[in-house]
Backbone atoms as SQL, in Angstrom:
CREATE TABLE atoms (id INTEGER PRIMARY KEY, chain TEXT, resi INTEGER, resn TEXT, atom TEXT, x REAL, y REAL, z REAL);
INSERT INTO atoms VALUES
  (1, 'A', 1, 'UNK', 'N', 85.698, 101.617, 91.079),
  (2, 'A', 1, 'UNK', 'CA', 86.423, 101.645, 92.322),
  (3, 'A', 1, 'UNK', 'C', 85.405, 101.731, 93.457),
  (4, 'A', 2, 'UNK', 'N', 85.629, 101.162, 94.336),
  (5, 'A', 2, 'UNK', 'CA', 84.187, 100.652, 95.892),
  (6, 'A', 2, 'UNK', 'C', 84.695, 102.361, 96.473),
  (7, 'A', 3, 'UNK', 'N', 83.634, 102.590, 97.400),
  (8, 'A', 3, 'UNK', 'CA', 83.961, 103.791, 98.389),
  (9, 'A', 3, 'UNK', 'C', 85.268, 103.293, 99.092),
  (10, 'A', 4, 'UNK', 'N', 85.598, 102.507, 99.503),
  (11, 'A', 4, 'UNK', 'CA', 86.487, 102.249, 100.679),
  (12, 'A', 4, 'UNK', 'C', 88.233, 102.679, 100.073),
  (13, 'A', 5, 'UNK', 'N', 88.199, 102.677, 99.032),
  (14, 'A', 5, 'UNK', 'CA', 89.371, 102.952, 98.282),
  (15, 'A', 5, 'UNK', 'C', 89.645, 104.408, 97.304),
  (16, 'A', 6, 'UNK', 'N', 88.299, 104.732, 97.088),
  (17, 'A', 6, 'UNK', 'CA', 88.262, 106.099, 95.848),
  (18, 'A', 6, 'UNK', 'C', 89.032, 107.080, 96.284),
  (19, 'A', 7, 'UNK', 'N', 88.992, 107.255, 97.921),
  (20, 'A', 7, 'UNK', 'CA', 90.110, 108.458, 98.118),
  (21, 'A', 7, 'UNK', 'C', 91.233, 108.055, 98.896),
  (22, 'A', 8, 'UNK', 'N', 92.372, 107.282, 98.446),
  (23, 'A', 8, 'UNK', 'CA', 93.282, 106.431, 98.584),
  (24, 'A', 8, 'UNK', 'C', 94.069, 106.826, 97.136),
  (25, 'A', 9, 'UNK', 'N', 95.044, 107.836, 97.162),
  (26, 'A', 9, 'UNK', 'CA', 95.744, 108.156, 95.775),
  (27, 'A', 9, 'UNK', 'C', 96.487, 106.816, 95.416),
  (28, 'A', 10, 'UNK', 'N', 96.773, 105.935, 96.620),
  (29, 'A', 10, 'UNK', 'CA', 98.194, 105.182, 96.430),
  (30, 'A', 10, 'UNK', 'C', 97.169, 103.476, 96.248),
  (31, 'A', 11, 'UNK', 'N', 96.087, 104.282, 95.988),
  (32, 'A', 11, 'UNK', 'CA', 95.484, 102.339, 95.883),
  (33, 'A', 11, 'UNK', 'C', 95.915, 102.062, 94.513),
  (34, 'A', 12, 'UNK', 'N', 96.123, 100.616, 94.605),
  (35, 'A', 12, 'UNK', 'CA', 96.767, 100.043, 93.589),
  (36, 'A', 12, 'UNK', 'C', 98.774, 100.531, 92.783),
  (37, 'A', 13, 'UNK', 'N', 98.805, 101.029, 93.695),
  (38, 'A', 13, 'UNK', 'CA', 100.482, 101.160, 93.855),
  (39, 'A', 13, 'UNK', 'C', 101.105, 100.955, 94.894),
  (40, 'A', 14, 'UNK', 'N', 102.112, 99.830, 94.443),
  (41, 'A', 14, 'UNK', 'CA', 103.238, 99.331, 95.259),
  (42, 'A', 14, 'UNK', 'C', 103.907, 100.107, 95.456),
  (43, 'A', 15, 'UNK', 'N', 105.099, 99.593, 96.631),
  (44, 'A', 15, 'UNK', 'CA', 105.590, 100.351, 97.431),
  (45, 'A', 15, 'UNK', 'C', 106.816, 100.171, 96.293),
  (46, 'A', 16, 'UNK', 'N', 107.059, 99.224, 95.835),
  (47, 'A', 16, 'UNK', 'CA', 108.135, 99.055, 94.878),
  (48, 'A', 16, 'UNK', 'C', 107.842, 100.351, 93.591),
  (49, 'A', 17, 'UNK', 'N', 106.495, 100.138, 93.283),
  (50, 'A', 17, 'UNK', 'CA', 106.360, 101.074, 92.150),
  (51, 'A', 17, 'UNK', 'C', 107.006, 102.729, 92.583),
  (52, 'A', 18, 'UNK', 'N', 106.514, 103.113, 93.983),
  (53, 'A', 18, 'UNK', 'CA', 106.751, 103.864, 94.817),
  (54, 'A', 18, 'UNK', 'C', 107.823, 104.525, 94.510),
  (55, 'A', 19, 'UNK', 'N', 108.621, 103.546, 95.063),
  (56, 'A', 19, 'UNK', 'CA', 109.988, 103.857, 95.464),
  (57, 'A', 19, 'UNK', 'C', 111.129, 103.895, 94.161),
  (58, 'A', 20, 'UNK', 'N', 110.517, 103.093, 93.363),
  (59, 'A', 20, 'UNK', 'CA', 111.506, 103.031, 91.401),
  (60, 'A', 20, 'UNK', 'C', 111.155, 104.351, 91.065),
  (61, 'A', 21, 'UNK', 'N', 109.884, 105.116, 90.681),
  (62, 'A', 21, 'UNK', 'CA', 109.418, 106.656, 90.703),
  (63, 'A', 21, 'UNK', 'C', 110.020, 107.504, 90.786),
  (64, 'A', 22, 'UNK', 'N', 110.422, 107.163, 92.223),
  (65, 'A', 22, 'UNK', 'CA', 111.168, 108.168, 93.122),
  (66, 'A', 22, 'UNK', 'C', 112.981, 108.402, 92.611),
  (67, 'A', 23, 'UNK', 'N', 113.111, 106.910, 92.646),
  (68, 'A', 23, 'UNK', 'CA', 114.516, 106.705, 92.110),
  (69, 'A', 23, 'UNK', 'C', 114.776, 107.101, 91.041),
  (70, 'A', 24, 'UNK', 'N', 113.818, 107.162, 89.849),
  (71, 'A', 24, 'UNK', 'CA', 114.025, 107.414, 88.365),
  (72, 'A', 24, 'UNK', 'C', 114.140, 109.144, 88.431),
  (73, 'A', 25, 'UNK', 'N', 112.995, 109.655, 89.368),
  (74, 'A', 25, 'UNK', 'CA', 112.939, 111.011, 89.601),
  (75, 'A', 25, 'UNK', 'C', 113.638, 111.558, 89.933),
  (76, 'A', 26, 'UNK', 'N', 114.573, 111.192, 91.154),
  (77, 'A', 26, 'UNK', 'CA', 115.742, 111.765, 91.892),
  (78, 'A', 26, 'UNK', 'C', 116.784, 111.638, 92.102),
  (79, 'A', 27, 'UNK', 'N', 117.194, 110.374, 91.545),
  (80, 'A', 27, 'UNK', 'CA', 117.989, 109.357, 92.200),
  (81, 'A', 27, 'UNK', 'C', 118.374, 108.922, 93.399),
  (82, 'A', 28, 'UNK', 'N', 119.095, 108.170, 93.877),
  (83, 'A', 28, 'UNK', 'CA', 119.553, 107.724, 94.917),
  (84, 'A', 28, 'UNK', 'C', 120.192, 109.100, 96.127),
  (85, 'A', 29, 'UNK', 'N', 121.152, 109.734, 95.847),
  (86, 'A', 29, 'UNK', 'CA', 121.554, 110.977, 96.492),
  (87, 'A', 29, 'UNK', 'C', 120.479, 111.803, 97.179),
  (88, 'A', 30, 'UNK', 'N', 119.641, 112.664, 95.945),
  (89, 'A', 30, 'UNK', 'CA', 118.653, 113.069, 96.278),
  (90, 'A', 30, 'UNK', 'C', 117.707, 112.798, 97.093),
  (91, 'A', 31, 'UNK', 'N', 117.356, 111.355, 96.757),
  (92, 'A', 31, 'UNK', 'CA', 116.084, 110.705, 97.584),
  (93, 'A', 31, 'UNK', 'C', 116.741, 110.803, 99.278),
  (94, 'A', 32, 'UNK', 'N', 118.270, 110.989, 99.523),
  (95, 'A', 32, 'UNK', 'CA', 118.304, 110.771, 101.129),
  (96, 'A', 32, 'UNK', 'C', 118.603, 112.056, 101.241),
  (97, 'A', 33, 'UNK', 'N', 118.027, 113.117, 100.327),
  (98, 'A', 33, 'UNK', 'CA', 118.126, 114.233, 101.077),
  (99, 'A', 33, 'UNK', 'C', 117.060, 114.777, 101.261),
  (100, 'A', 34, 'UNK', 'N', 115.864, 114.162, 100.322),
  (101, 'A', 34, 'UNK', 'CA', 114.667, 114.015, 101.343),
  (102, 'A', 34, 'UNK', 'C', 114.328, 113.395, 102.240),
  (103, 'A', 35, 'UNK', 'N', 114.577, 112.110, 102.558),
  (104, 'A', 35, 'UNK', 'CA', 114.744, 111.239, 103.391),
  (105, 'A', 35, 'UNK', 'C', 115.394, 110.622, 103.883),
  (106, 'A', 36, 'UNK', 'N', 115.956, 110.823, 104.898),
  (107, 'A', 36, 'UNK', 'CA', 117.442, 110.455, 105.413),
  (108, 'A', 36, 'UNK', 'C', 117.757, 109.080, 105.926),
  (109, 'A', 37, 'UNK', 'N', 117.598, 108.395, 105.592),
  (110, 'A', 37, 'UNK', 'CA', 117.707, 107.042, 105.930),
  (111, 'A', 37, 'UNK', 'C', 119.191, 106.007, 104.898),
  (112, 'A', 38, 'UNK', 'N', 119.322, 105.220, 105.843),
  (113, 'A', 38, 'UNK', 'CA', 120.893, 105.017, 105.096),
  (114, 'A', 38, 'UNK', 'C', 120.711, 104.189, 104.045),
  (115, 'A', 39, 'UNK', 'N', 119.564, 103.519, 104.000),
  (116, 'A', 39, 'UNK', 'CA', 119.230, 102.517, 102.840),
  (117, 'A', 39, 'UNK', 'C', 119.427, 103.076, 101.937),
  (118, 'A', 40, 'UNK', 'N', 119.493, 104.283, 101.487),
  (119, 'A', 40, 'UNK', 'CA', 118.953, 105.604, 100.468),
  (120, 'A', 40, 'UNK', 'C', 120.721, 105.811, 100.077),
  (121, 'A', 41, 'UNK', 'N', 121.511, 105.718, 101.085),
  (122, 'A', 41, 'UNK', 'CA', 122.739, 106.433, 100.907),
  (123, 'A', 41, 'UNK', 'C', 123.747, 105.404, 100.949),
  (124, 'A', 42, 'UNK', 'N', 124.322, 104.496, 101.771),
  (125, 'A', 42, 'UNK', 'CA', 125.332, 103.873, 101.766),
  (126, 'A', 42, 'UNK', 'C', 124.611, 102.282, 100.730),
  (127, 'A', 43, 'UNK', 'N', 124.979, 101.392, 99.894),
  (128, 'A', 43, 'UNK', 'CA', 125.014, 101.181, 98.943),
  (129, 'A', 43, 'UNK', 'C', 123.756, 100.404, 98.638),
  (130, 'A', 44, 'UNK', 'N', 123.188, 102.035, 97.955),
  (131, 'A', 44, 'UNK', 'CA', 121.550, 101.366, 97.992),
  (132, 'A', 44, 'UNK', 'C', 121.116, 100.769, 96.775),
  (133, 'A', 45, 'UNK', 'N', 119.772, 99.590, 97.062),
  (134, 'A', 45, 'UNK', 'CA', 118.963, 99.096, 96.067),
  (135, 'A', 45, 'UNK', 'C', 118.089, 98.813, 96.260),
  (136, 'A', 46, 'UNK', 'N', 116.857, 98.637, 95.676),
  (137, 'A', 46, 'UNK', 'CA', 115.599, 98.988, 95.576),
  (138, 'A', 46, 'UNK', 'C', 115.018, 97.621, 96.936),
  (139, 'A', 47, 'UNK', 'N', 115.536, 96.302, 96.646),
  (140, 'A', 47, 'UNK', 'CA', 115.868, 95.119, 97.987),
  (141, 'A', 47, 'UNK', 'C', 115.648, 95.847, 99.093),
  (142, 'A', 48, 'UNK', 'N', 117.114, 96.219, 99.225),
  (143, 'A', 48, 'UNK', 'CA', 117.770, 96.525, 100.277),
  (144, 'A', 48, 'UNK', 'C', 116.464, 97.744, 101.346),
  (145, 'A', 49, 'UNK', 'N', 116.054, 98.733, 100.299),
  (146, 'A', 49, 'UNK', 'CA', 115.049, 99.694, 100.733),
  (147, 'A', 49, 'UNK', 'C', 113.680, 99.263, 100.806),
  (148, 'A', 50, 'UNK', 'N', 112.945, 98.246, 100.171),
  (149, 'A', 50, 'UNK', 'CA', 112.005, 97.900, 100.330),
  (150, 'A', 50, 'UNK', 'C', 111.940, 96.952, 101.849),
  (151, 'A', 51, 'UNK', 'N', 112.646, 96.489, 101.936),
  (152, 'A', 51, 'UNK', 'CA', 112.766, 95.459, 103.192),
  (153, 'A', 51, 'UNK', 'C', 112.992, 96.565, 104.118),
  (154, 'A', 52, 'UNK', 'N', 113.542, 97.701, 103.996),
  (155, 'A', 52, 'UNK', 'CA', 113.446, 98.768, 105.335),
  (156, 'A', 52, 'UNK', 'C', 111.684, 99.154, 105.705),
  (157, 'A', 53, 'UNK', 'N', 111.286, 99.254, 104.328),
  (158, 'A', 53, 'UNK', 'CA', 110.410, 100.763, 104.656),
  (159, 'A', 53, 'UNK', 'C', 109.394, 99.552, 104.364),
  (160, 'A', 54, 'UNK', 'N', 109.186, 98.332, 104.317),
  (161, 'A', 54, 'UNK', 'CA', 108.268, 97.445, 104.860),
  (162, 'A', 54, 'UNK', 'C', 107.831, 97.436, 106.416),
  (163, 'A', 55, 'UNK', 'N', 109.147, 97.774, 107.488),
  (164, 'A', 55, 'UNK', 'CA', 108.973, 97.338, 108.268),
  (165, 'A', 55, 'UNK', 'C', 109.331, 98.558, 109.295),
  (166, 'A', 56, 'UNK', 'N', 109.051, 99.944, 108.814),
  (167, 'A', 56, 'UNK', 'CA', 109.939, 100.568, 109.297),
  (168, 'A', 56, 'UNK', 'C', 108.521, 101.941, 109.034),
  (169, 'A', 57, 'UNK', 'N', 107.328, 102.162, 109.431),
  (170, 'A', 57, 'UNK', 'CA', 106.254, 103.057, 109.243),
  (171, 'A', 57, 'UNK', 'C', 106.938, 104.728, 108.848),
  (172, 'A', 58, 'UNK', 'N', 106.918, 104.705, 110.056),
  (173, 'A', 58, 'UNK', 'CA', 107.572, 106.616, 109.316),
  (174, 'A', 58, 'UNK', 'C', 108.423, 106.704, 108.494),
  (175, 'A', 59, 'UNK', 'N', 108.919, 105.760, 108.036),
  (176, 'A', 59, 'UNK', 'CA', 109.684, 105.971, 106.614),
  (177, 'A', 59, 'UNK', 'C', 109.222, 105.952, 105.531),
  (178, 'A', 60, 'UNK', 'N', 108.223, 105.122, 105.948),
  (179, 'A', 60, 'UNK', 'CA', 107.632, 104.535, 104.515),
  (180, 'A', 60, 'UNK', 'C', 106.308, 105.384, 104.363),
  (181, 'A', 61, 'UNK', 'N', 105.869, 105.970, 105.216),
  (182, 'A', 61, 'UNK', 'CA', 104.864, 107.734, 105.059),
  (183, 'A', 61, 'UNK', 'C', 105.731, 108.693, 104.515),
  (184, 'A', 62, 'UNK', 'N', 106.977, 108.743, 104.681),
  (185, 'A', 62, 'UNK', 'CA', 107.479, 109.928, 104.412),
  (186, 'A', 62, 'UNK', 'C', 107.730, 109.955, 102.883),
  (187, 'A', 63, 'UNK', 'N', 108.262, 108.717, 101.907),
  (188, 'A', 63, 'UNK', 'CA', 108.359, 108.168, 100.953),
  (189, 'A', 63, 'UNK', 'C', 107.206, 107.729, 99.858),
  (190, 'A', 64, 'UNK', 'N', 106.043, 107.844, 100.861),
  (191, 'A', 64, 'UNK', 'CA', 104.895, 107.573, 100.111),
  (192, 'A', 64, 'UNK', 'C', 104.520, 109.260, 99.891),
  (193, 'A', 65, 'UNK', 'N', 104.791, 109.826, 100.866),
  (194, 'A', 65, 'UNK', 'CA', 104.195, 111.224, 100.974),
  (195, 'A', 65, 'UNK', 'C', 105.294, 112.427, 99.584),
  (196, 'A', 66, 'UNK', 'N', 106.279, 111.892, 99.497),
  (197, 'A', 66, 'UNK', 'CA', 107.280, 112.657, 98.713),
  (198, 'A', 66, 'UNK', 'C', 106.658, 111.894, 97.092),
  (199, 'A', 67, 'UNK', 'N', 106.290, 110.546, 97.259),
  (200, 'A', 67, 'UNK', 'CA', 105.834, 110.259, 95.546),
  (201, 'A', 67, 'UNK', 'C', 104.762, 111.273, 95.141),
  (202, 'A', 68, 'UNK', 'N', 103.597, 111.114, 96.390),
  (203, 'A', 68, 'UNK', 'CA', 102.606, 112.086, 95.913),
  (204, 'A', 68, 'UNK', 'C', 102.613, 113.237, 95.382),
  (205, 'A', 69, 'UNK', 'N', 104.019, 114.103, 95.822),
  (206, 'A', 69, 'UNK', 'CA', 104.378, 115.059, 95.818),
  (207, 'A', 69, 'UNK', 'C', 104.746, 115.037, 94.032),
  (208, 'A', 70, 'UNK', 'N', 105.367, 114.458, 93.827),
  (209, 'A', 70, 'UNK', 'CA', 105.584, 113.842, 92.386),
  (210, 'A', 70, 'UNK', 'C', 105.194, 114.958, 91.366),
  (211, 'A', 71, 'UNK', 'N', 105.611, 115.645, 90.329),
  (212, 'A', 71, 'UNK', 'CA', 105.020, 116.023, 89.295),
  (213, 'A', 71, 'UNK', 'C', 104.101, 114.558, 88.279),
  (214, 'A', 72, 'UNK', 'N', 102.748, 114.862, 87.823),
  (215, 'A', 72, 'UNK', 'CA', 102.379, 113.686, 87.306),
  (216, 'A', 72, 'UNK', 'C', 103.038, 113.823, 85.878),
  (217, 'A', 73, 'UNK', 'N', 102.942, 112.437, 85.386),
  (218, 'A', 73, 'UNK', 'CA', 103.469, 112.704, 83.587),
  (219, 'A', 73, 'UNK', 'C', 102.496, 112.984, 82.926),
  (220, 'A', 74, 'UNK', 'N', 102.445, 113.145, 81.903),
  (221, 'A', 74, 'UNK', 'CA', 101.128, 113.430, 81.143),
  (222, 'A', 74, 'UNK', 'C', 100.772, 112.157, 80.430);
Protein backbone atom coordinates (compact mmCIF):
# COMPACT_ATOMS: atom_id res chain seq x y z
CA UNK A 1 0.00 0.00 0.00
CA UNK A 2 1.83 3.73 -1.23
CA UNK A 3 1.90 6.38 1.79
CA UNK A 4 -0.90 8.33 0.24
CA UNK A 5 -3.50 5.69 1.15
CA UNK A 6 -2.05 3.53 4.36
CA UNK A 7 -4.04 5.71 6.68
CA UNK A 8 -7.31 5.76 4.75
CA UNK A 9 -9.42 2.80 6.69
CA UNK A 10 -12.01 3.07 3.78
CA UNK A 11 -9.35 2.66 0.87
CA UNK A 12 -10.46 0.14 -1.28
CA UNK A 13 -14.15 0.09 -0.04
CA UNK A 14 -17.09 1.12 -1.83
CA UNK A 15 -19.62 3.09 -0.82
CA UNK A 16 -21.93 0.23 -1.91
CA UNK A 17 -19.82 -2.20 0.16
CA UNK A 18 -20.40 0.54 2.84
CA UNK A 19 -23.68 0.86 2.92
CA UNK A 20 -24.80 -3.37 2.33
CA UNK A 21 -22.54 -3.69 5.91
CA UNK A 22 -24.48 -1.39 7.37
CA UNK A 23 -27.75 -2.80 6.08
CA UNK A 24 -26.86 -6.44 6.93
CA UNK A 25 -25.79 -4.93 10.43
CA UNK A 26 -28.79 -2.90 11.18
CA UNK A 27 -31.13 -2.93 8.85
CA UNK A 28 -33.01 -0.47 7.15
CA UNK A 29 -35.06 1.05 10.41
CA UNK A 30 -32.09 1.23 12.40
CA UNK A 31 -29.74 2.67 9.89
CA UNK A 32 -32.31 5.98 9.88
CA UNK A 33 -32.02 6.11 13.33
CA UNK A 34 -28.61 6.71 12.98
CA UNK A 35 -28.99 8.60 10.12
CA UNK A 36 -31.90 10.31 9.35
CA UNK A 37 -32.32 10.63 5.93
CA UNK A 38 -35.47 9.39 4.06
CA UNK A 39 -33.67 7.19 1.60
CA UNK A 40 -33.05 5.01 4.77
CA UNK A 41 -36.83 5.10 5.72
CA UNK A 42 -39.58 5.58 3.22
CA UNK A 43 -39.06 2.68 0.64
CA UNK A 44 -35.51 2.09 0.74
CA UNK A 45 -32.82 0.33 -1.53
CA UNK A 46 -29.43 0.17 -1.74
CA UNK A 47 -30.06 2.36 -5.70
CA UNK A 48 -32.14 4.51 -4.32
CA UNK A 49 -29.38 5.39 -1.28
CA UNK A 50 -26.37 5.21 -3.16
CA UNK A 51 -27.50 7.86 -5.70
CA UNK A 52 -28.29 10.08 -2.46
CA UNK A 53 -25.14 9.80 -0.55
CA UNK A 54 -23.13 10.07 -3.95
CA UNK A 55 -24.19 13.38 -4.18
CA UNK A 56 -25.15 14.45 -0.96
CA UNK A 57 -21.40 14.89 1.39
CA UNK A 58 -22.61 15.00 4.99
CA UNK A 59 -24.45 12.07 4.54
CA UNK A 60 -22.24 10.12 3.12
CA UNK A 61 -19.44 11.09 6.19
CA UNK A 62 -21.91 10.29 8.50
CA UNK A 63 -22.49 6.68 6.93
CA UNK A 64 -18.98 6.16 6.25
CA UNK A 65 -18.25 7.26 9.83
CA UNK A 66 -21.04 4.77 11.47
CA UNK A 67 -19.36 1.66 9.16
CA UNK A 68 -16.13 2.43 10.85
CA UNK A 69 -17.79 2.30 13.89
CA UNK A 70 -18.67 -1.29 12.87
CA UNK A 71 -17.73 -4.20 15.16
CA UNK A 72 -14.97 -6.02 12.82
CA UNK A 73 -15.71 -9.87 12.04
CA UNK A 74 -13.11 -12.03 12.79
Amino acid sequence: MDDQHKNNPLHGVTLKMVLEALVEHYGWRELYNYVEIRCFYNDPSISSSLKFLRKTPWARKKVENLYLDLPKKS
